[in-house]
N, C-alpha and C positions, 0 to 999 in steps of 0.2 A: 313839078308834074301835077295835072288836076284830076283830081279823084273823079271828077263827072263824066260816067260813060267808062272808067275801065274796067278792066278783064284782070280780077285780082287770085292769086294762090297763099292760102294764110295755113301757115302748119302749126298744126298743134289749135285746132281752131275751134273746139270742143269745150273749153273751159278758159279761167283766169285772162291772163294779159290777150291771147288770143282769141277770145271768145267777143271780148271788148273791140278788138281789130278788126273783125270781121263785119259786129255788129255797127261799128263807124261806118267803113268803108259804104257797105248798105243805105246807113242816113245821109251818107253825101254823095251819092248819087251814081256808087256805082255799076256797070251794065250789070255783073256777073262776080258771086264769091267764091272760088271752090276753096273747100274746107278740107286739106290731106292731115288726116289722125287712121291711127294704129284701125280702130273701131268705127267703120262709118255708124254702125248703128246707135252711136256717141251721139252723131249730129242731130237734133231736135227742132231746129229753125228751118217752116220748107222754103226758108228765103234763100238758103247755101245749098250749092251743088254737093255734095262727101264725097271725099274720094281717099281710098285706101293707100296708105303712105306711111313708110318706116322710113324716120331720116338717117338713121343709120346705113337705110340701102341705097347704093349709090344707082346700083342697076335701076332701080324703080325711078328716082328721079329723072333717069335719061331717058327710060319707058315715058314718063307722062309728058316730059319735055316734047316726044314727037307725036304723042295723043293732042298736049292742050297748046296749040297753037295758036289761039285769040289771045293767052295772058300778056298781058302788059305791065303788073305790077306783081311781085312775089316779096310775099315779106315771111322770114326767117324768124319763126316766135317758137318753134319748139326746143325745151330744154327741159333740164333735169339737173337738181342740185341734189349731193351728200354731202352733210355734214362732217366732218372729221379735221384735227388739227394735222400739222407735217409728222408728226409721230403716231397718228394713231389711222389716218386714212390706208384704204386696202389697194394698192394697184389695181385692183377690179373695178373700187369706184371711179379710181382716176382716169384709168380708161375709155370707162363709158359715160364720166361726162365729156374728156375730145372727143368720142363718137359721137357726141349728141348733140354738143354743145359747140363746138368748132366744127369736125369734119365734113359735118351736115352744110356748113356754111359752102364749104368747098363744091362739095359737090351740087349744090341748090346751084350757085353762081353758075360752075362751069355749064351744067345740064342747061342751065333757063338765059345765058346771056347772048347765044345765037338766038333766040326766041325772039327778047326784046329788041335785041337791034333789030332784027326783022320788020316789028312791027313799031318801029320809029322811036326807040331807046329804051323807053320807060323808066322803070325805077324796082331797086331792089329796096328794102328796108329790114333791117336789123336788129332784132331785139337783144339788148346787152345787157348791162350790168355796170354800175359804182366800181363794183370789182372788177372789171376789166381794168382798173386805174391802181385800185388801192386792194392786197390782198388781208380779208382777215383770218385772223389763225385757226378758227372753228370752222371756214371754208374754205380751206387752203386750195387742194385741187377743181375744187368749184371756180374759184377764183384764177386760176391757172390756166384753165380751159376759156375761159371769157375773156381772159388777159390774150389769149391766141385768136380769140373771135374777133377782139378787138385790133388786133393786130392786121389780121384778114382783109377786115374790112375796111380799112385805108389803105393799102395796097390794092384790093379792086376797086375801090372808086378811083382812082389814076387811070388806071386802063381800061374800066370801062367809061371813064369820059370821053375817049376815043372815039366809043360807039354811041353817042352821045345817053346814056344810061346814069341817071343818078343812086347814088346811093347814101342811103341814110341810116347812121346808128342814132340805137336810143339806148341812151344811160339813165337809169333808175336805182333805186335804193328798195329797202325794203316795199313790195307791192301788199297786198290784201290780197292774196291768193292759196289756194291748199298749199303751197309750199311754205308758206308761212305761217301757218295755220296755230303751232306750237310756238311761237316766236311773242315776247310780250315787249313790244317795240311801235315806234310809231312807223303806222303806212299809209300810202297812198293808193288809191282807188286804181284797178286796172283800167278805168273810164278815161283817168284823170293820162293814164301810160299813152292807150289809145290816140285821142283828145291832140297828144303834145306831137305823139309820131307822127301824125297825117298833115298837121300845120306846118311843122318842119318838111315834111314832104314839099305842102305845095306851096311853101315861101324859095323852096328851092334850097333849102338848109341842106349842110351836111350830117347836123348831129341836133338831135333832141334831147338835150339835158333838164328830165321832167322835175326833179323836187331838190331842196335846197340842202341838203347833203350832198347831193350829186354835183351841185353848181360850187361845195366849198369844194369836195374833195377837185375840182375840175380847175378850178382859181388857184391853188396850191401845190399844181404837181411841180413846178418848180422849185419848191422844197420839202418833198413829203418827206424826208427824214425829219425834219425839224418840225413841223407846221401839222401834219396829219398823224404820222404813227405812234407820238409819246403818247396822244388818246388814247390809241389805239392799244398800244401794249398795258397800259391802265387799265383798263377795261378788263384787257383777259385778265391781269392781276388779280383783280378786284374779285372776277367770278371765280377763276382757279380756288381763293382764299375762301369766297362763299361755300364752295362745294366740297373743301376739305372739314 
């Protein structure tokens, strides 16, 4: 799909990976941004239309679905991660990241994919996570709920190739955003997240794999018992042993 001249919806498009999305979309040329976040008064660029959007609400999605009938491209960037291992996470958190972080998917797709097909398929795109592949134990349910995003999201791009609609996930590792903000790890730029989603967009990719953890854990899921998690369970070893 070519970003020149669409009609984009970017959630969560206020800050971090989505802030980045939006501001692409704009440099490469496209007609129209609208920016749905919690707080239009968030939005600071008079380059984005804001518009008032809880992805949690499924109702609202279908409300703006019969509102914004120009969009052509909707990308899925809002989310929300807590920390917590399998024993110590709240079912409250894990709750509300599937609401955020998965359900949100469901309902963006169902609400906006009569839109697109309408206006000649477009493209959905995806913002995921490493962890939708490989979970780790300090974000168990974070990683459980992107592990269902990810899962979503190859199941509708099958059926929405029907309508001829692309869809594209992007897998990322650690970003440089407030949610990482406490995190003393190497990251990559939400520029750099941006940057790789829209290229994979319009090479007609199905999947944007931005940084090279993302490309090993991606290369080895045919044996991630063996090849990824002995790391991985190291690791928690290693800090559990730190913090006692």
């Amino acid at each position: 799909m070519d970003v020149q001249g669409s009609v984009a919806l970017v959630t969560g498009a206020n800050r971090g990976i989505g802030k980045a999305l939006a501001n692409e979309l704009l440099e490469r040329g496209a007609a129209k941004v609208y920016a749905g976040v919690r707080d239009p008064a968030s939005i600071s660029d008079p380059r984005l239309t804001p518009l008032a959007l809880d992805v949690t609400d499924q109702a609202r999605f279908a409300a703006l679905a019969q509102q914004l009938s120009d969009v052509t491209l909707v990308v899925n960037n809002a989310g929300i991660g807590r920390p917590g291992t399998p024993l110590q996470a709240t079912l409250e958190d894990a709750r509300a990241q599937l609401e955020t972080n998965y359900l949100s998917l469901v309902a963006s797709t169902q609400a906006f994919a009569p839109v697109l097909a309408a206006n000649g398929g477009g493209a959905f795109v995806n913002v995921l996570s490493v962890v939708s592949w490989v979970a780790l134990p300090s974000l168990a349910t974070y990683s459980a709920s992107k592990a269902a995003a990810w899962a979503f999201t190859n199941a509708a791009r099958i059926e929405l190739k029907t309508n001829g609609t692309q869809v594209v996930g992007v897998h990322v590792g650690f970003v440089d955003t407030d949610l990482t903000a406490g995190l003393e790890t190497d990251k990559v730029s939400p520029e750099l997240v941006a940057s790789s989603a829209l290229d994979a967009l319009e090479a007609g990719r199905s999947e944007a794999v931005v940084d090279d953890f993302s490309r090993f854990v991606k290369s080895s899921l045919h044996d991630d018992l063996g090849l990824i998690y002995p790391g991985i369970e190291a690791q928690f070893a290693d800090a559990a042993g730190a913090a006692a």
